[in-house]
N, CA, C and O of each residue as an XYZ file, in Angstrom:
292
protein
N       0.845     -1.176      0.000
C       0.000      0.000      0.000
C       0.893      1.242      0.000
O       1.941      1.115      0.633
N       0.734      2.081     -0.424
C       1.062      3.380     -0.513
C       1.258      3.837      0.392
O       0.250      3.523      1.026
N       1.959      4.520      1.156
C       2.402      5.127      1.950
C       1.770      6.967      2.728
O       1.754      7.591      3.789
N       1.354      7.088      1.272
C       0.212      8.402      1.623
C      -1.416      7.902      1.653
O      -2.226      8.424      2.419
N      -1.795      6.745      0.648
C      -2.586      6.210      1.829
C      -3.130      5.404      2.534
O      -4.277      5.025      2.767
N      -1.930      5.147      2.910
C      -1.505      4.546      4.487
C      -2.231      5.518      4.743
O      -3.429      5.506      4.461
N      -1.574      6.645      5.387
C      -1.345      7.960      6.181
C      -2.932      8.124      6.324
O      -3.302      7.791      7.450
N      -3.713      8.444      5.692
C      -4.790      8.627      4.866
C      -5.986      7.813      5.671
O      -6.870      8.434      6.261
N      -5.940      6.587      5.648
C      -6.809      5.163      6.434
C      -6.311      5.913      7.529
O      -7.150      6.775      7.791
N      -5.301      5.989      8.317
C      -4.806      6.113      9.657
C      -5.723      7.694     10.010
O      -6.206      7.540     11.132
N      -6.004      8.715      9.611
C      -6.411      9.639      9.601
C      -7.695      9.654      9.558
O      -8.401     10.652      9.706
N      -8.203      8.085      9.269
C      -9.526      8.283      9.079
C      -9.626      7.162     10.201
O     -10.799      6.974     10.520
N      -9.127      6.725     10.577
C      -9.225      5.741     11.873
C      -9.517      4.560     11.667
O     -10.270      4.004     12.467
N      -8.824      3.601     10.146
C      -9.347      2.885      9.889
C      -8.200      1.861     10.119
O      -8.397      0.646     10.083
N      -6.845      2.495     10.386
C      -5.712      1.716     11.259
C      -5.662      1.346     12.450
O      -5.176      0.360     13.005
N      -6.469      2.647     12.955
C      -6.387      2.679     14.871
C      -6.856      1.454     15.490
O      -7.813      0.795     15.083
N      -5.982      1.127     16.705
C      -6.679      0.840     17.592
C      -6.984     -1.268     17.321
O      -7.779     -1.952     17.966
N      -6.067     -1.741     16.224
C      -6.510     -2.873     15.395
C      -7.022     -2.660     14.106
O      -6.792     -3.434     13.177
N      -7.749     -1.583     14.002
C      -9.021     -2.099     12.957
C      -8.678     -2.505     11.505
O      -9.412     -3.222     10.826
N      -7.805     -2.121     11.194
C      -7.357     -2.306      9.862
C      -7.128     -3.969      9.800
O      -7.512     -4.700      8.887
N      -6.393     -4.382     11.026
C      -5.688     -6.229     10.960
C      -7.213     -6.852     11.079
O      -7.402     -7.929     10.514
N      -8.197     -6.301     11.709
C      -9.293     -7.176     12.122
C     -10.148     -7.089     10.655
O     -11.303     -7.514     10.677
N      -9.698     -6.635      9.588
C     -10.634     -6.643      8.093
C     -10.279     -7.630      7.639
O      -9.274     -8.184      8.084
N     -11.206     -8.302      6.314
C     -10.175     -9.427      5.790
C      -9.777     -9.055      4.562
O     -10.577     -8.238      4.107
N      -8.649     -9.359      3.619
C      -8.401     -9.168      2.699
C      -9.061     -8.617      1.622
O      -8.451     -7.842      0.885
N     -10.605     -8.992      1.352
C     -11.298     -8.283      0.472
C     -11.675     -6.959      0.970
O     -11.497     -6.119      0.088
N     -12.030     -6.569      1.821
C     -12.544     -5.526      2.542
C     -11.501     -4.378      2.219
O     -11.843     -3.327      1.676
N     -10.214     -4.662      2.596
C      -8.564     -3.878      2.707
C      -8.472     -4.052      1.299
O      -7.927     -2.984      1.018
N      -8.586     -4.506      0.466
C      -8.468     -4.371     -0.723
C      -9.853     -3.276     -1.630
O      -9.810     -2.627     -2.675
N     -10.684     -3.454     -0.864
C     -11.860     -2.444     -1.933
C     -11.439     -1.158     -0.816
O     -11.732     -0.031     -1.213
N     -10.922     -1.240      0.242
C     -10.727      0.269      1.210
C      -9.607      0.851      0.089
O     -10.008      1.850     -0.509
N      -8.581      0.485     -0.196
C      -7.314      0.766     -1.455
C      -7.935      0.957     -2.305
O      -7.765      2.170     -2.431
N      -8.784      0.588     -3.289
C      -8.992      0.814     -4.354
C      -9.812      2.005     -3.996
O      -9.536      3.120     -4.439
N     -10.707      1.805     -3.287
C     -11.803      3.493     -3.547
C     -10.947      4.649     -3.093
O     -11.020      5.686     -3.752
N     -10.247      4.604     -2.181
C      -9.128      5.575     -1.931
C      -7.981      5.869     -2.870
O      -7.368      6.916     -2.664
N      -7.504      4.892     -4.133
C      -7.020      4.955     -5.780
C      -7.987      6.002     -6.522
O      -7.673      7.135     -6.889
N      -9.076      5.449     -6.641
C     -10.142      5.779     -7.608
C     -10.428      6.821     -7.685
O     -10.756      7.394     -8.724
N     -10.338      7.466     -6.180
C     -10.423      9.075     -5.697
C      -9.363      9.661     -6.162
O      -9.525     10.734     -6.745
N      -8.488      9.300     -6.071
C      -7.201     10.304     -6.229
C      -7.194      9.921     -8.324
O      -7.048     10.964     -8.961
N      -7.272      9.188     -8.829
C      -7.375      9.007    -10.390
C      -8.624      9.867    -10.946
O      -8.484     10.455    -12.018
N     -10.225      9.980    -10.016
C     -10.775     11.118    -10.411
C     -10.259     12.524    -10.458
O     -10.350     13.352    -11.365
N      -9.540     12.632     -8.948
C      -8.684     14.123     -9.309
C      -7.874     14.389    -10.422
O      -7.809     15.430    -11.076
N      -7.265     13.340    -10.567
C      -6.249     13.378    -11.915
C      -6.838     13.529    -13.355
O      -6.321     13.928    -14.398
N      -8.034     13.099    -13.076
C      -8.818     13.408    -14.273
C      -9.557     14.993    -14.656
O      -9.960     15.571    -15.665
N      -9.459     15.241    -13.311
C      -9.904     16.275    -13.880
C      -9.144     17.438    -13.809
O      -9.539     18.602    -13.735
N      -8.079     17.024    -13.837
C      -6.380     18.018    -14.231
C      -6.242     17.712    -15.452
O      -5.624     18.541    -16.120
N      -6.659     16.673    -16.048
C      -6.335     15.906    -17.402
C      -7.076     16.663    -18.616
O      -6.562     17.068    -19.658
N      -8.694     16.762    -18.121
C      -9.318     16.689    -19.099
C      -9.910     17.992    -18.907
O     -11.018     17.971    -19.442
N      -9.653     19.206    -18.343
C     -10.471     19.921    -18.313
C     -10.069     21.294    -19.332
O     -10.419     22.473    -19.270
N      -9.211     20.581    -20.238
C      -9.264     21.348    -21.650
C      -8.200     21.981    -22.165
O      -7.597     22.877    -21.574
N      -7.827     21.415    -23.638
C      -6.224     22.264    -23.770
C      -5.786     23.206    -24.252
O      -4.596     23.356    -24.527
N      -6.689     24.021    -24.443
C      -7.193     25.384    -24.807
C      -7.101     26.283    -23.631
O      -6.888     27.493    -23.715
N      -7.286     25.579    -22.458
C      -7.326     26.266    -21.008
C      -6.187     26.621    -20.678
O      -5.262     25.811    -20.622
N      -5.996     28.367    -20.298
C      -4.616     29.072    -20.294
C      -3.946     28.292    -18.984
O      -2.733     28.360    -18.787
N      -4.695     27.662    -18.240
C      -4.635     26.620    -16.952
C      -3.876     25.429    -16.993
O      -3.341     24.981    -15.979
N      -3.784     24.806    -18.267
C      -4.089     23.394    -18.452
C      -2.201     23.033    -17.787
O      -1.942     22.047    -17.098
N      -0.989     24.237    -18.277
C       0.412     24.025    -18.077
C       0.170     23.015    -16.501
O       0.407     21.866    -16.127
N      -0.547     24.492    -15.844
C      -0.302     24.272    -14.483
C      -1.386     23.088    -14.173
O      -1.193     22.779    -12.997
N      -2.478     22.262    -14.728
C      -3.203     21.560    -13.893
C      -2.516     19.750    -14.331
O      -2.906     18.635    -13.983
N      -1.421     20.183    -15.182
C      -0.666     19.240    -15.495
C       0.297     18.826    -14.718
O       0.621     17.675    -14.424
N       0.956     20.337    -14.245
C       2.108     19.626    -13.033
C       1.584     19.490    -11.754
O       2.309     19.192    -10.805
N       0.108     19.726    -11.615
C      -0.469     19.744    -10.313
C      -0.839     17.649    -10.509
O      -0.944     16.671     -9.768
N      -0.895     17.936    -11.816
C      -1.473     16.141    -11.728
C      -0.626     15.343    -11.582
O      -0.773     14.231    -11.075
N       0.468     15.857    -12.051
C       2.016     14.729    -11.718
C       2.373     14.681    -10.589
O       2.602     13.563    -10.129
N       2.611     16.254     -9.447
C       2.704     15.868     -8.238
C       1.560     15.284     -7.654
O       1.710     14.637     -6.617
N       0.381     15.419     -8.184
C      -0.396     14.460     -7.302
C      -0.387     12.285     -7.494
O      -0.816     11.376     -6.783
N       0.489     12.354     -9.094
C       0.447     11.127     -9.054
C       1.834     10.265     -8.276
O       2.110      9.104     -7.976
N       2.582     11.871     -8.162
C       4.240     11.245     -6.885
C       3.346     11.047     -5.839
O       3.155     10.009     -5.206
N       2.798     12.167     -5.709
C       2.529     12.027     -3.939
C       1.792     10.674     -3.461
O       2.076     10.104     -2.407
N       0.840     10.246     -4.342
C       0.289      9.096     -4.024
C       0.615      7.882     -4.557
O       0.172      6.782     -4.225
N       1.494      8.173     -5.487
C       2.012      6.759     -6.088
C       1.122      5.876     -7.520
O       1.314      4.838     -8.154
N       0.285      6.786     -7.528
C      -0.614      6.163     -8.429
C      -0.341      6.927     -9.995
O      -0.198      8.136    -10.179
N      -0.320      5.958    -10.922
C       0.242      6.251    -11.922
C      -1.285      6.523    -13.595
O      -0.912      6.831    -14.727
């Protein structure tokens, strides 16, 4: 898992306290993916919101650091 979100579950209290070890594998696996899916909608809409847009330089390097920061490609 990713390391930001790691951070992320833990912030939401879904590490604390056990809770994360007491899930079973499918569960910890759809918690990762919808927490992916979120961060790939953001990216999308750095992506696609037009390249005509005097914006678009900057919503490009905003999408790359957002795909370091989370690891998702």
């Amino acid at each position: 898992m990713n390391e930001r979100i790691e951070h992320c579950l833990y912030q939401a209290g879904l590490t604390a306290q056990g809770c994360w070890d007491e899930l079973d594998d499918y569960a910890k696996e759809g918690i990762e993916k919808f927490a992916e899916l979120i961060v790939r909608e953001c990216l999308d809409q750095c992506y696609n919101r037009g390249m005509n847009d005097e914006l678009y330089a900057g919503q490009l390097k905003a999408a790359a650091y957002i795909e370091e920061h989370f690891g998702v490609e």
